[in-house]
N, C-alpha and C positions, 0 to 999 in steps of 0.2 A: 588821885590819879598818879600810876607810876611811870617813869620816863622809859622808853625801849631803848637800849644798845644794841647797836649794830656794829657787827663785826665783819669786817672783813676778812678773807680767808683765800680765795684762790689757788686751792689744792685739788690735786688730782685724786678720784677716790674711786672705786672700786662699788657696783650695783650688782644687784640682782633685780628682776624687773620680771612683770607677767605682763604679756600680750593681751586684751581685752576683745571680744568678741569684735567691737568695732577697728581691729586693728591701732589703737592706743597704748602706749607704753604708759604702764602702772608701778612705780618706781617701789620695791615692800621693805628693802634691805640696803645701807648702804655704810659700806668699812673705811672707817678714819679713825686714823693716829690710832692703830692697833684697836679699836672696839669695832663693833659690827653695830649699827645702831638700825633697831627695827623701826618701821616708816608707821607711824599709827593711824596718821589719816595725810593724806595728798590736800592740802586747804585750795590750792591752786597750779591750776596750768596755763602754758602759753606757749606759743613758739617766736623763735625771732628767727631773722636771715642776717650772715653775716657775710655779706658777698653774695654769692653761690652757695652758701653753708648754711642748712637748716638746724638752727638749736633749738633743743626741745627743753624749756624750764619747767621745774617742779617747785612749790613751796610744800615741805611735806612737815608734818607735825611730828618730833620726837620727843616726848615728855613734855617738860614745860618750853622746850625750845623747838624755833620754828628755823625750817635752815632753808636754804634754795639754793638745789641742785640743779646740774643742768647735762644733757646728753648732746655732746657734737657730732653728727651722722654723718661727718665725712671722714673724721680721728676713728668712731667709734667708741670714744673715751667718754668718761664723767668726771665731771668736775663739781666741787662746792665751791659756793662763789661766796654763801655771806649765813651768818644765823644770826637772828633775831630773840634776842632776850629781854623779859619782862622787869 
């Protein structure tokens, strides 16, 4: 069994996202440190409240790395908060 790294990151990053019939943000595309990394599968969602601020987290699968994004709906912004490597 191999150990996971977890990295921290806390940068501001740039999305592309589709609306879901259920009105769901579907996160497909999202740009750091100059690449555009496509989103291959969403493993997980959730939301939190930070105050009055609903954030929207995603854990989205890109390659062999696993990253968790997150959208703040009162900035409007996205953030990558951490990836997860095997």
């Amino acid at each position: 069994m191999t150990a996971m790294e977890i990295v921290e990151l806390g940068e501001t990053v740039q999305a592309g996202v589709v609306f879901a019939e259920s009105g769901r943000l579907r996160p497909v595309w999202f740009a750091w440190r100059g690449r555009r990394m496509a989103v291959e599968k969403v493993n997980y969602a959730w939301q939190e409240r930070d105050g009055g601020v609903k954030i929207y987290h995603f854990a989205v699968q890109v390659g062999g790395t696993v990253f968790e994004i997150a959208f703040d709906s009162s900035r409007f912004t996205w953030r990558i908060l951490r990836s997860y490597l095997e």
